[in-house]
C-alpha positions as CSV (number, residue, x, y, z in Angstrom):
1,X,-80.1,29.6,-33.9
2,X,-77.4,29.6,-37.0
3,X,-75.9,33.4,-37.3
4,X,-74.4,34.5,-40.1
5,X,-71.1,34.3,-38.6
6,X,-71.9,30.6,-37.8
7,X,-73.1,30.0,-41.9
8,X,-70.0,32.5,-43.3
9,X,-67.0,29.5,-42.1
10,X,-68.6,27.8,-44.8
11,X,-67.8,29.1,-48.2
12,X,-71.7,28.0,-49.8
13,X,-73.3,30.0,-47.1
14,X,-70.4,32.9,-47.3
15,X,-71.5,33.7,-51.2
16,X,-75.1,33.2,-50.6
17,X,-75.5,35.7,-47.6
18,X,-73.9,38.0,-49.6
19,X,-77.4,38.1,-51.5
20,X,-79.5,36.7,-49.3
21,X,-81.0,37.4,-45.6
22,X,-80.2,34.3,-43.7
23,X,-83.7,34.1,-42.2
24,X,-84.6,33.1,-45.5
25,X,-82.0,29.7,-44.9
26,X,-83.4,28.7,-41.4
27,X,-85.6,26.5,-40.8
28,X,-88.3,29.0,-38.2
29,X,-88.6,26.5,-35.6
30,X,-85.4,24.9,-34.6
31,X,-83.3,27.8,-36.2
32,X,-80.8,25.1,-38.2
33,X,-81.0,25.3,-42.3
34,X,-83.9,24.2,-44.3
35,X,-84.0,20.9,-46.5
36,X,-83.2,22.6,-49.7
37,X,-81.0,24.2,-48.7
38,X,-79.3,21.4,-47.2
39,X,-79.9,19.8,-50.2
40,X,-78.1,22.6,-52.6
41,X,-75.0,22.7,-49.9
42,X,-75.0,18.8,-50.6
43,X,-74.8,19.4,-53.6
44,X,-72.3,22.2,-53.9
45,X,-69.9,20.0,-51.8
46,X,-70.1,16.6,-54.2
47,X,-69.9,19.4,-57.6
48,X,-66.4,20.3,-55.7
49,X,-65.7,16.7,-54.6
50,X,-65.3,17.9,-51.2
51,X,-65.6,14.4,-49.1
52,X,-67.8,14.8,-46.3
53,X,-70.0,12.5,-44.1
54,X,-74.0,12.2,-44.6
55,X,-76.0,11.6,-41.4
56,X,-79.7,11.2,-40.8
57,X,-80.8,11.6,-37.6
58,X,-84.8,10.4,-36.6
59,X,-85.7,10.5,-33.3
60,X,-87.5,7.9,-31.2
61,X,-91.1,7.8,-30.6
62,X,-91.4,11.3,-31.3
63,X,-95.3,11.1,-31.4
64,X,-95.7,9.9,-27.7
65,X,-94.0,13.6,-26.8
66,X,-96.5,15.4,-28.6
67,X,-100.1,12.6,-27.7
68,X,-98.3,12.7,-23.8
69,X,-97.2,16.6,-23.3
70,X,-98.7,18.3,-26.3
71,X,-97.3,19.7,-29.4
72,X,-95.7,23.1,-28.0
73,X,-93.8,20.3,-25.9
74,X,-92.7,18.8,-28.7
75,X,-91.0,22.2,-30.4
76,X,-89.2,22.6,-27.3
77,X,-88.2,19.2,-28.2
78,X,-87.2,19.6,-31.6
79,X,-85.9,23.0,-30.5
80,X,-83.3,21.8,-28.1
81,X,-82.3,18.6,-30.1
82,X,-81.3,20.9,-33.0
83,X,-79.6,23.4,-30.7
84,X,-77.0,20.5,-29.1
85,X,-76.8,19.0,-32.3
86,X,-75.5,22.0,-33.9
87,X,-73.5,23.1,-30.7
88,X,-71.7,19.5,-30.8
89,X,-71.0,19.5,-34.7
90,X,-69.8,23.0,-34.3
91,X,-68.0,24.1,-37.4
92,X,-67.2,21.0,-38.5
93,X,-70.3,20.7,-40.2
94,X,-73.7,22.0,-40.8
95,X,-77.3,20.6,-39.7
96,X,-80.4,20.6,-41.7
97,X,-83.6,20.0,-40.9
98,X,-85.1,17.7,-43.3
99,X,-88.8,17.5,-42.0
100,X,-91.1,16.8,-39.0
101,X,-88.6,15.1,-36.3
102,X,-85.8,13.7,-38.6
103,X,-82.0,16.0,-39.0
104,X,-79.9,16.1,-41.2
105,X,-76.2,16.7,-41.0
106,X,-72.5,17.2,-42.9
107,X,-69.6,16.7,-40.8
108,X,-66.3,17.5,-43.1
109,X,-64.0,16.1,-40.2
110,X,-64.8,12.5,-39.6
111,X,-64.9,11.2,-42.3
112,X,-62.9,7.7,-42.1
113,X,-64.9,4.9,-40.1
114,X,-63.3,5.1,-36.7
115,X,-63.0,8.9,-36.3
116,X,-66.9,8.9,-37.5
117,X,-67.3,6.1,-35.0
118,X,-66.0,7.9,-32.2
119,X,-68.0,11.2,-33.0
120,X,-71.1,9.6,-33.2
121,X,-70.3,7.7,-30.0
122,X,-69.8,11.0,-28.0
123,X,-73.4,11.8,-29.8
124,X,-74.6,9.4,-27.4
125,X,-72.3,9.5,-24.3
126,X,-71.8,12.1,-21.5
127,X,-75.5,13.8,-21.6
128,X,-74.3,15.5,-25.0
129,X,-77.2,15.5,-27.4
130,X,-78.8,11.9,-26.8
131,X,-79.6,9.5,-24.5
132,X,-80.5,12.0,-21.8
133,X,-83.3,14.1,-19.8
134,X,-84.9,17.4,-21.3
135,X,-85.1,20.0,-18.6
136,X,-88.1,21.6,-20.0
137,X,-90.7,24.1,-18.8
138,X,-93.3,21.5,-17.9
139,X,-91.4,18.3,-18.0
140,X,-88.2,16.3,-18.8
141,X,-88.7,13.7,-21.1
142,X,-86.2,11.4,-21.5
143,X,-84.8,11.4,-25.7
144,X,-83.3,9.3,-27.9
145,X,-82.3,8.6,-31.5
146,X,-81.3,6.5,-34.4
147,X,-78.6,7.4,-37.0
148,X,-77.3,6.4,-40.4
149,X,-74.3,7.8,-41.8
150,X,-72.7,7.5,-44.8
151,X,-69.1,8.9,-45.9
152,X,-68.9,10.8,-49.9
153,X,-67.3,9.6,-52.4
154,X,-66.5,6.1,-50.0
155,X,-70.0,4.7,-50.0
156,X,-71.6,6.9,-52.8
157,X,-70.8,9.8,-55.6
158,X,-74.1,11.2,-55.8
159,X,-76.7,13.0,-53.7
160,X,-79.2,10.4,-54.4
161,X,-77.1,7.3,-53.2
162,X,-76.1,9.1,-50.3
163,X,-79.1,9.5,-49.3
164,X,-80.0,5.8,-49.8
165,X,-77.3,5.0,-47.9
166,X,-78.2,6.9,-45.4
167,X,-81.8,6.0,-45.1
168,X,-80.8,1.9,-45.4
169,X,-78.6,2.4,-42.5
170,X,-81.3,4.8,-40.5
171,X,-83.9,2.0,-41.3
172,X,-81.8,-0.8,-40.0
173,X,-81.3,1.1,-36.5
174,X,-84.7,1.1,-36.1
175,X,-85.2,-2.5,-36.8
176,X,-82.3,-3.1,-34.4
177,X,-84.7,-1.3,-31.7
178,X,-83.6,2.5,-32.3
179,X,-81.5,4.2,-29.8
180,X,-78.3,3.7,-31.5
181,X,-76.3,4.4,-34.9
182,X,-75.0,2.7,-37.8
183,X,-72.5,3.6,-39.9
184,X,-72.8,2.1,-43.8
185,X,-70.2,-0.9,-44.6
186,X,-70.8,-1.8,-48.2
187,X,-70.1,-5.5,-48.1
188,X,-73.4,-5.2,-44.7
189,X,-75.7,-2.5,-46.2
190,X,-75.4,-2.8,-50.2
191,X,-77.9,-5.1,-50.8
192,X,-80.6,-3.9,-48.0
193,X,-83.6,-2.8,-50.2
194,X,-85.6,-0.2,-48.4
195,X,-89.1,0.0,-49.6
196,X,-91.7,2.2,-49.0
197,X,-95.4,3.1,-49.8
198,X,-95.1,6.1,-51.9
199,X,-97.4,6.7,-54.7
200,X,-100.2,6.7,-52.7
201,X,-101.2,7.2,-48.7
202,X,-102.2,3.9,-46.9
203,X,-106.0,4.6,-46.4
204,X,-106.3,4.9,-50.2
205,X,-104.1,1.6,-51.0
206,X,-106.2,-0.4,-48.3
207,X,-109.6,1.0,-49.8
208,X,-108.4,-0.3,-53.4
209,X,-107.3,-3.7,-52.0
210,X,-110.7,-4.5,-49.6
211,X,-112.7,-3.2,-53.0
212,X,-111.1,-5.5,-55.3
213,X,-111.0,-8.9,-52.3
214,X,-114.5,-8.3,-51.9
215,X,-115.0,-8.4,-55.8
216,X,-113.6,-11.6,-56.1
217,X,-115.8,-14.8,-55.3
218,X,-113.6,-18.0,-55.3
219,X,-110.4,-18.8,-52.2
220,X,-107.8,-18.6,-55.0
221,X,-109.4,-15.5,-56.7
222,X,-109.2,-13.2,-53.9
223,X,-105.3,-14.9,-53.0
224,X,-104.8,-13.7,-56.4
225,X,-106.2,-10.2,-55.7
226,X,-104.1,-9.8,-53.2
227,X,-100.6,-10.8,-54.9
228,X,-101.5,-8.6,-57.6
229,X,-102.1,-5.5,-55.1
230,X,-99.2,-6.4,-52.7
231,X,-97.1,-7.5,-55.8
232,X,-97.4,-3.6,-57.3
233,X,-97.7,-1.5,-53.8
234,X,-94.4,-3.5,-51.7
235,X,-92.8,-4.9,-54.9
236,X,-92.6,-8.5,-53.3
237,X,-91.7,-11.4,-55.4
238,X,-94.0,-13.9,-53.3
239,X,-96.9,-14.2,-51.6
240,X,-97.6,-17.5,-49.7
241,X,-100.8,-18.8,-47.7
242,X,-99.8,-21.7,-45.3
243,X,-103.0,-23.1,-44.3
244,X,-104.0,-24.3,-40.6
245,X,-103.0,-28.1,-42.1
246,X,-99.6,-26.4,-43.0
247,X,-100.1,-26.9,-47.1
248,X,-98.3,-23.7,-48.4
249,X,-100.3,-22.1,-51.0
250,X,-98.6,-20.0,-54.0
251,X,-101.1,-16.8,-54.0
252,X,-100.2,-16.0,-58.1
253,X,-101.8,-19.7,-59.0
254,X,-103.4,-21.4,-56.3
255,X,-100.7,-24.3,-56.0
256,X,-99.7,-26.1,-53.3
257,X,-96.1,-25.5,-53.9
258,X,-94.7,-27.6,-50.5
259,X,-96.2,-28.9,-46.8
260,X,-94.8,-27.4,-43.4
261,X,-95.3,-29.4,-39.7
262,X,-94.0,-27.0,-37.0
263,X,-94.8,-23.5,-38.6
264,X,-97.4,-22.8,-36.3
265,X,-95.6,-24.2,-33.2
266,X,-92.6,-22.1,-34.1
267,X,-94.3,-18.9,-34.4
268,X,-96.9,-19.2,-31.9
269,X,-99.0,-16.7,-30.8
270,X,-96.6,-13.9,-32.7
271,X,-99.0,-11.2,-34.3
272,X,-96.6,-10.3,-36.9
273,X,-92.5,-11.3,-37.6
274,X,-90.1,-10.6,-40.1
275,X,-87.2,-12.0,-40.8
276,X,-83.8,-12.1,-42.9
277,X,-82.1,-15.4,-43.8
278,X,-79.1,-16.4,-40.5
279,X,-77.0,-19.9,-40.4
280,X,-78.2,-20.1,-36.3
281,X,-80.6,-22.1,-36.9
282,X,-81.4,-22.1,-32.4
283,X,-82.8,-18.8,-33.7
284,X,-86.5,-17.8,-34.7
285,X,-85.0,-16.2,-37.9
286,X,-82.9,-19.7,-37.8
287,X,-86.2,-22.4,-37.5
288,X,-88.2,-20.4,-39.8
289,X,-86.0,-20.4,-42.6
290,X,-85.2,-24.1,-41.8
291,X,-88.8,-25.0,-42.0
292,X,-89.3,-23.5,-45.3
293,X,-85.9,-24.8,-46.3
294,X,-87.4,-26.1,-49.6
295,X,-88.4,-22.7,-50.9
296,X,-85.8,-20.3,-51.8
297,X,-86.3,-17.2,-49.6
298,X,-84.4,-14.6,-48.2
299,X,-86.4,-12.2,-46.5
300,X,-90.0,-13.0,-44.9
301,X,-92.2,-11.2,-43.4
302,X,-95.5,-13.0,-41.7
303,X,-98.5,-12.1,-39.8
304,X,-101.2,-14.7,-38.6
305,X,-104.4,-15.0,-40.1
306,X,-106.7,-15.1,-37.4
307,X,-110.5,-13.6,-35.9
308,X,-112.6,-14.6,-33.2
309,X,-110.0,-16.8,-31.8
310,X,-110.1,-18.7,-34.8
311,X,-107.2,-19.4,-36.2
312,X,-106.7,-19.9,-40.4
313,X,-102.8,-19.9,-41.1
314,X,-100.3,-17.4,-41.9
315,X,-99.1,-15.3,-44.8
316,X,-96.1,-14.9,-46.0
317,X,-94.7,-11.7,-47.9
318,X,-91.4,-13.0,-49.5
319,X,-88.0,-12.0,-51.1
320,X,-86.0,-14.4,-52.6
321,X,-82.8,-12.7,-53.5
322,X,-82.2,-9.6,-51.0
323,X,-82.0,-8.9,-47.5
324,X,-85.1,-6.5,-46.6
325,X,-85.9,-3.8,-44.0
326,X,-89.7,-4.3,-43.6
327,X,-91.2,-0.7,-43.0
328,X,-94.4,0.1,-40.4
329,X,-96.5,0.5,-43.3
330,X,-96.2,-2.9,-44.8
331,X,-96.1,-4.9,-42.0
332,X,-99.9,-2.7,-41.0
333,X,-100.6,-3.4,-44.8
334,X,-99.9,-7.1,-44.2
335,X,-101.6,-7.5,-41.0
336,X,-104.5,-5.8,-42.8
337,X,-104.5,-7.6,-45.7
338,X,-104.7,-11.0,-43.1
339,X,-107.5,-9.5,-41.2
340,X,-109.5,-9.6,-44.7
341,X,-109.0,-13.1,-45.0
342,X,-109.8,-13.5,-42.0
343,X,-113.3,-12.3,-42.4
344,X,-113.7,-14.1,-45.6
345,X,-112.6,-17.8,-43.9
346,X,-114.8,-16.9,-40.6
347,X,-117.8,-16.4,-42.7
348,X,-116.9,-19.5,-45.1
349,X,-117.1,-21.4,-41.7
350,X,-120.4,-20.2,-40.6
């Protein structure tokens, strides 16, 4: 989709096309650049200390396209996304694509918080590029986004803070239900931790954990077993078991560290919740963290412990010092995790 006289504006793509056949810089699907080189244009700007705006741009429930219509649906998707991106940026600013459905773009106009406001607020508005109907050759699905941008040098002065930047404020769209865009504000977004599982794919890190909980005999030896494992794989400080009588268990020792009433009447029949620390306490986020006032937590993130209709408590994945976006992987990790305790109290009961 890029031409050369599209890439040449820019003085990175001017030089390099000079030596190079630009198919070799497109991405063959959508037609926009490929992550590295992305990347080495990133880069080239920060070596020249060229501001610019960072933007990463995931869109929502991308997989039910491709399960509901089929894959060669879901290029036309990707296809036409990438072609009104590009079209709306216009020379302002290249777009990448950094892999699967997730786009990348520079814009080296708005830069300052309100003009970048606004342009990611026509993003949205008018039909543009979001929040609208694909007419497509067998069906108009309906698409939608979440953003997170981030401004060089502002918010950070290398490629590698950008981009976690970036991805803190892409991740906190999506917890704040996707479909919209947020722009980084230090003093909201510095101390966000964004952890992933990324040494290893989940199926191995679940077969490692169920080996090493079945290995262990007593209650407290396979709580233990499960700190360690959760401890290394999500970095977590805590891991807490609050029994059906509402004694909250410390996973490291085995010690009753503190009693709770209402946690289970508070929750109720929630699968899975997390949550960051908020004064309201009218608030789920607000009761929980009043409930648990005596332990010094910032970020939680429970699932119930239940099989069979029987319920055995909840656990509690914990941060004590920074506010946390919870990813899809450890909160399935978690709710796994419970699922094997589960099993172990259903057939302690028998």
């Amino acid at each position: 989709m890029y031409t050369n006289v599209d890439l040449i504006k820019h003085p990175f793509f001017k030089d390099m096309l000079k030596q190079t056949n630009i198919s070799y810089l497109l991405d063959p699907l959508t037609g926009v650049v490929t992550r590295q080189v992305f990347i080495d244009f990133v880069h080239n700007l920060i070596s020249q200390n060229i501001p610019f705006t960072l933007a990463m741009l995931d869109l929502d429930n991308f997989k039910q396209i491709n399960d509901n219509y089929g894959h060669q649906t879901g290029d036309e998707v990707l296809r036409s996304v990438a072609s009104d991106l590009a079209k709306y940026l216009g020379s302002n600013g290249i777009v990448g694509r950094f892999g699967g459905d997730e786009f990348v773009y520079v814009d080296l106009v708005n830069i300052d918080y309100d003009s970048n406001h606004n342009f990611l607020s026509g993003m949205y508005n008018n039909f543009c590029v979001l929040r609208k109907n694909l007419k497509l050759s067998n069906c108009n699905p309906f698409i939608t986004g979440t953003i997170g941008a981030c401004t060089f040098p502002r918010d950070a002065k290398t490629y590698e803070d950008l981009l976690t930047c970036a991805d803190k404020t892409l991740y906190r769209g999506k917890v704040k239900g996707r479909n919209c865009y947020i722009i980084y504000v230090e003093s909201k977004h510095k101390n966000i931790t964004v952890q992933k599982i990324a040494k290893e794919d989940l199926y191995t890190v679940m077969y490692t954990i169920s080996h090493e909980f079945e290995s262990a005999i007593t209650k407290n030896d396979k709580l233990y077993t499960l700190f360690i494992n959760l401890e290394s794989i999500m970095k977590i400080q805590y891991l807490l078991f609050i029994d059906k009588t509402g004694a909250i268990i410390d996973c490291n020792n085995g010690k009753i560290i503190g009693t709770t009433k209402n946690f289970k009447k508070i929750l109720g029949d929630t699968a899975i919740i997390d949550s960051n620390y908020v004064y309201d306490t009218t608030s789920l986020d607000g009761m929980i963290h009043d409930e648990l006032g005596m332990l010094p937590l910032q970020s939680i993130l429970i699932t119930r412990i239940e099989m069979n209709n029987h319920f055995f408590g909840h656990l509690l994945c914990t941060e004590q010092r920074n506010s946390r976006i919870w990813q899809p992987d450890e909160k399935a990790l978690l709710f796994y995790v419970a699922k094997c305790l589960a099993g172990f109290f259903e057939r302690e009961s028998l």
